[in-house]
Legacy VTK file of the C-alpha trace (Angstrom):
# vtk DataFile Version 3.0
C-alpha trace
ASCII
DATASET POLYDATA
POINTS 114 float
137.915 131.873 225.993
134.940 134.041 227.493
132.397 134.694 224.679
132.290 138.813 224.344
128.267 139.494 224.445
126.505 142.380 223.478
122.693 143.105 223.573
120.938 143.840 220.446
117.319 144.599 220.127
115.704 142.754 217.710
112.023 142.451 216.527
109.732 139.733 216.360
107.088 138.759 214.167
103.835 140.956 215.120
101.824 139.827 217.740
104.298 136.898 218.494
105.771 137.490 222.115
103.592 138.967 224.785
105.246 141.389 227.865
105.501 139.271 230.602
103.014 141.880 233.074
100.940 142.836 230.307
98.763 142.182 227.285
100.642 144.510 225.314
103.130 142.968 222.874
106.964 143.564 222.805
107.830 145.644 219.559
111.419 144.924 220.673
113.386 142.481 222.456
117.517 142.361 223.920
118.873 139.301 222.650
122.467 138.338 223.448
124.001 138.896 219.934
125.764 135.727 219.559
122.600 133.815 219.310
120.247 136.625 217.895
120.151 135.125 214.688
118.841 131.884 215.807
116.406 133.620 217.981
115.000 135.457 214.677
114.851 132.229 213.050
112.932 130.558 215.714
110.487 133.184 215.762
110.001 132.694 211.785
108.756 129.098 212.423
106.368 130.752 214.714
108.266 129.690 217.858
107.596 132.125 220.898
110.125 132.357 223.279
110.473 133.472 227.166
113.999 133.945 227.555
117.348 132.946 226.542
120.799 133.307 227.421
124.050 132.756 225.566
125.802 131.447 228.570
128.740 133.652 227.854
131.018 130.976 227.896
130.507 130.421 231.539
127.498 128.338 231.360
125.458 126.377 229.337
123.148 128.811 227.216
119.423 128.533 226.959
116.301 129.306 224.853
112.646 128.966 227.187
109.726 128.625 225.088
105.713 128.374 225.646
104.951 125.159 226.563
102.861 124.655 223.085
105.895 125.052 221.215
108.342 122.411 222.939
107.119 119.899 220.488
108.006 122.196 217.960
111.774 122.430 219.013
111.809 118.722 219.679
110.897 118.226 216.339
114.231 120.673 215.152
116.304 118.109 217.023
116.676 120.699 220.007
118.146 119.252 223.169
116.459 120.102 226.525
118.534 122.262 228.623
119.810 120.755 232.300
120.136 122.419 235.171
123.471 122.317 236.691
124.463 120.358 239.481
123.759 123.204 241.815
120.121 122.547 241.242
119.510 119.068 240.964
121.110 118.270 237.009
117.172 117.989 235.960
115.949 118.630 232.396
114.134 121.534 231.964
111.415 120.779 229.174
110.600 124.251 228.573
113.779 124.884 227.826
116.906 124.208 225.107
120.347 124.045 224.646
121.327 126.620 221.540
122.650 125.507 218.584
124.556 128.602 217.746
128.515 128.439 218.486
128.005 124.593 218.991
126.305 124.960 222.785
126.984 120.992 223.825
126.372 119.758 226.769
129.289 117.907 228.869
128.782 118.764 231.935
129.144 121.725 234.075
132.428 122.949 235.435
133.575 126.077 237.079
135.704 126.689 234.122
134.735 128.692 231.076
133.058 126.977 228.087
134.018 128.954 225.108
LINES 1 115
114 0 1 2 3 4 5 6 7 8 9 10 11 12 13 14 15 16 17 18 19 20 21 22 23 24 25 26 27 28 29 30 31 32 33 34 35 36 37 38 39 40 41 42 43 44 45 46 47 48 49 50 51 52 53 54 55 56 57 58 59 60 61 62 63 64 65 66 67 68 69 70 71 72 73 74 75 76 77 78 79 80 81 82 83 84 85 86 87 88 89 90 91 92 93 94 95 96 97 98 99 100 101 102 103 104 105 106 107 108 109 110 111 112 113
């Protein structure tokens, strides 16, 4: 079963997340829906994120963060995300595995995760 994703814009905390190209700061940000709430929560413990994906049941999703906040997420028992096989199976340490809709890793296939 394919997860079906939507985009919603959410906003975070003031002066939490930073455009990538600018000093400005993002009033809103697309989330995939499925994992917008823990996005919002992360962002309540002051955790500033750089990206994040759902996976839409294809892949294994993902949540970047600054690199001062991965101890933060280790710390909420996240698990690092891993690359797939395609490049190298590698931890990323910037990066996590969601919690939302059980994201577990097992592996990569070609088939859908959902």
């Amino acid at each position: 079963m394919l997860y079906k994703c939507e985009k919603m814009a959410i906003t975070p905390p003031e002066k939490l997340i930073k455009y990538n190209c600018s000093d400005e700061y993002k009033r809103h940000i697309l989330v995939d829906k499925c994992i917008s709430d823990e996005i919002s929560s992360l962002w309540e413990k002051g955790i500033r994120t750089t990206g994040c994906c759902c996976g839409h049941g294809r892949e294994l999703g993902f949540i970047q963060v600054v690199d001062d906040d991965i101890p933060k997420m280790l710390q909420l028992d996240y698990v690092n995300y891993i690359y797939p096989n395609d490049f190298g199976g590698e931890k990323r340490i910037d990066a996590f595995i969601p919690k939302t809709y059980g994201h577990i890793y097992q592996g990569y296939s070609k088939t859908p995760l959902g």
